[in-house]
C-alpha positions as CSV (number, residue, x, y, z in Angstrom):
1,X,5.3,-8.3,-10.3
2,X,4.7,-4.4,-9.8
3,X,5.5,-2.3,-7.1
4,X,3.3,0.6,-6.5
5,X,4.2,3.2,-4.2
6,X,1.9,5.9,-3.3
7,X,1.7,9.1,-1.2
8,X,-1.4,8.6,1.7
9,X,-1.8,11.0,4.3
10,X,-1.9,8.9,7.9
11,X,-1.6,10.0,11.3
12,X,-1.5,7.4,13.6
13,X,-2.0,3.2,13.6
14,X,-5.2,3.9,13.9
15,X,-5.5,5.6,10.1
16,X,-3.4,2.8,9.0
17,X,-5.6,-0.3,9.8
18,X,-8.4,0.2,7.3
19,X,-6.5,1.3,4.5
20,X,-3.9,-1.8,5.2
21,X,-7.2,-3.8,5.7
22,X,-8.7,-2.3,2.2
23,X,-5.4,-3.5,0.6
24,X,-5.1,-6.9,1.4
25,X,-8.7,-7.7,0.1
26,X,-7.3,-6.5,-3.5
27,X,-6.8,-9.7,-5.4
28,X,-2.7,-10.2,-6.8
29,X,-1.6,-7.9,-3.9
30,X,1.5,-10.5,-2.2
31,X,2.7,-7.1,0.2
32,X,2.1,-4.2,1.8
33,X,4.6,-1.0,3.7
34,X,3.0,1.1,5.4
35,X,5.0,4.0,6.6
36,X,2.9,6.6,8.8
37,X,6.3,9.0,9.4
38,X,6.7,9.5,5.6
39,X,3.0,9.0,4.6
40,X,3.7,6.1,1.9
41,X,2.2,2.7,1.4
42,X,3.9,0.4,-0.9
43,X,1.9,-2.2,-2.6
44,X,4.1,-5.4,-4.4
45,X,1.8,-7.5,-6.1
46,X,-0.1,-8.5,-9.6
47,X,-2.3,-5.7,-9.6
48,X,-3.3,-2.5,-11.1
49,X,-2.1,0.8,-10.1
50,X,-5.6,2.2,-10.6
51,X,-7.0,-0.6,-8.4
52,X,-4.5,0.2,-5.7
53,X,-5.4,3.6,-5.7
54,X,-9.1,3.3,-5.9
55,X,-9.3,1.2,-2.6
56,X,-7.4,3.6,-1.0
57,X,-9.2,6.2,-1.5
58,X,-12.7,4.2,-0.6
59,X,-11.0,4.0,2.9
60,X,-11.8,8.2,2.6
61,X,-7.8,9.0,2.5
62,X,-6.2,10.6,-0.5
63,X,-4.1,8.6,-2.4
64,X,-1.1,9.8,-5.1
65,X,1.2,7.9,-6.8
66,X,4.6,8.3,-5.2
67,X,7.5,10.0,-7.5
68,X,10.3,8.1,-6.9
69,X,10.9,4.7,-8.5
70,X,11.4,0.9,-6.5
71,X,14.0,-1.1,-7.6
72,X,12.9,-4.3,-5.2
73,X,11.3,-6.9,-6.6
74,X,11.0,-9.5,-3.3
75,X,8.8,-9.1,-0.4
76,X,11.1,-7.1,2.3
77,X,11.0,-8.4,6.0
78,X,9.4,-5.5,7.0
79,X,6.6,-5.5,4.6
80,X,3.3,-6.9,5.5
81,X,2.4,-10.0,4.0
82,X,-1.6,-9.8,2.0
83,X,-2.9,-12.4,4.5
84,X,-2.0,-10.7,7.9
85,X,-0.9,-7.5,9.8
């Protein structure tokens, strides 16, 4: 299971819901974080950071990996399962 945590520039809910949308449709993603205040997006899932990132960025936002590292490995409470937001 990886955890990918990137750097995504969002202002509002309205910024998040097709890049949260985008996410979910990536096959092996199991969550997703979205935190507008600090502009990251964790992903936890079987897929590739590359994919992540690409998918992102088709939503027109910039996407960076983030440069701290995840120690979780379970789906947190407050993370968005794939299937619904």
């Amino acid at each position: 299971m990886e955890v990918i945590e990137l750097r995504v520039r969002l202002h509002c809910k309205a910024c998040e819901k097709p890049v949260a949308r985008a996410l979910r449709k990536l096959k092996g993603v199991t969550c997703i974080e979205i935190d507008v205040i600090a502009s990251k997006i964790t992903v936890l899932g079987y897929v590739d950071r590359n994919a992540v990132i690409k998918g992102v960025r088709k939503t027109g936002r910039q996407a960076e990996l983030w440069q701290s590292s995840h120690q979780d490995s379970g789906c947190p409470v407050n993370m968005f399962p794939r299937w619904g937001t």
